[in-house]
C-alpha positions as CSV (number, residue, x, y, z in Angstrom):
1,X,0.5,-3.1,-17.9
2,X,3.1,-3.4,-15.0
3,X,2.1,-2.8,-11.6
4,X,4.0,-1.5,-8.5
5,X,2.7,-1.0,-5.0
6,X,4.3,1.5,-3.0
7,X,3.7,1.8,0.9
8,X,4.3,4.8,3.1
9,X,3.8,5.2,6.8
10,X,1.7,8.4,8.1
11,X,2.5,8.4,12.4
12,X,-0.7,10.2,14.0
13,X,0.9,13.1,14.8
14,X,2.3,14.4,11.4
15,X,0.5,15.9,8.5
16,X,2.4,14.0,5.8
17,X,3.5,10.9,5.6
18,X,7.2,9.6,5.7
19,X,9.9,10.3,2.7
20,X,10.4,6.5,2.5
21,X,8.7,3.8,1.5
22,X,8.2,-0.4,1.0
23,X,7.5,-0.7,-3.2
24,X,6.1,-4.0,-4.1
25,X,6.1,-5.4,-7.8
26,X,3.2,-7.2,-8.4
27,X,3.5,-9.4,-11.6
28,X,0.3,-11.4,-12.6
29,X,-1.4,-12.3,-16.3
30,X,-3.8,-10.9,-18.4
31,X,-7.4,-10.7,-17.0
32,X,-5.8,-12.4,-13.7
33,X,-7.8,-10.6,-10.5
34,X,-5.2,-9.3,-8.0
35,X,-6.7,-7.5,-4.7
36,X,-5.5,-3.9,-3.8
37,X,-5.9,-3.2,-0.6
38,X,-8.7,-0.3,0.0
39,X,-9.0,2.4,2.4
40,X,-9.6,1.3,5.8
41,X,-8.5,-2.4,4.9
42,X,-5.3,-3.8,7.1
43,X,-2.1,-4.6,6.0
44,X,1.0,-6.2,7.0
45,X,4.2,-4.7,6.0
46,X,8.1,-4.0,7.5
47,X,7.9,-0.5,7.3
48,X,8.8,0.1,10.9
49,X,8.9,-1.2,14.8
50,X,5.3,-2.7,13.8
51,X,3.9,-4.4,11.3
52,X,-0.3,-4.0,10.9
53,X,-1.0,-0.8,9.6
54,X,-4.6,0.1,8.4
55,X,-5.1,1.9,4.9
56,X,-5.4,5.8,4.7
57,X,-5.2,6.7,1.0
58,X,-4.6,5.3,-2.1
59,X,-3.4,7.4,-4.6
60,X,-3.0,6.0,-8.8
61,X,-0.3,7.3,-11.3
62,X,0.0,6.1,-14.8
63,X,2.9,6.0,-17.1
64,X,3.4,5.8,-20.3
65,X,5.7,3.0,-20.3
66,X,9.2,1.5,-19.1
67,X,12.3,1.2,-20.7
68,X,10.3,-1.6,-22.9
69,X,7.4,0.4,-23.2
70,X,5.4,-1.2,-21.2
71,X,2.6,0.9,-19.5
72,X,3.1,1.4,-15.7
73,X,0.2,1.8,-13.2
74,X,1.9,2.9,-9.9
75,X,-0.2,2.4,-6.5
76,X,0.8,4.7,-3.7
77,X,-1.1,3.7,-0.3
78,X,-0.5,5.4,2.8
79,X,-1.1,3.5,6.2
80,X,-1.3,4.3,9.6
81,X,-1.5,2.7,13.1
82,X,-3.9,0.3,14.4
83,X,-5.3,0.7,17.9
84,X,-4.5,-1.6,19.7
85,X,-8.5,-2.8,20.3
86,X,-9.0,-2.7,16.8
87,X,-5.9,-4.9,16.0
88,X,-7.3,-7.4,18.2
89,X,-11.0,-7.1,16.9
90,X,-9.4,-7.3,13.1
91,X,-7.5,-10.2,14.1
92,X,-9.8,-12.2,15.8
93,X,-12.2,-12.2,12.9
């Protein structure tokens, strides 16, 4: 099965989040254990001005394949902002 993260921003003051978003292919073997980031987990990513976002959702979609048929397993997170005391607590740990 292929994997693909996908990344989109939520600012505070809107309901939804963003149109765009950072997609990460993740490629590992068989049986290999690869972390996914969980709600309320921080991230790092270039998605805009800043860059250490902490988890809001995570949402899973499967496909039947791709143009091999190979089954796809597509991970949509949404992040939002850090506070700026809990960046510093997060990153001091």
């Amino acid at each position: 099965m292929k994997f693909s993260l996908q990344f989109q921003y939520k600012p505070e003051d809107l309901a939804r989040p963003l149109d765009y978003a950072q997609t990460e292919n993740v490629n590992f073997g068989v049986g290999t254990p690869f972390a996914i980031p969980n709600v309320g987990d921080t991230v790092i990513l270039t998605l805009e001005e800043h860059n250490m976002y902490k988890v809001l959702t995570r949402n899973f979609a499967y496909f039947d394949g791709d143009p091999k048929g190979q089954p796809i397993c597509l991970i949509n997170i949404v992040v939002g902002d850090v506070g700026q005391s809990e960046k510093l607590a997060r990153l001091k740990e």
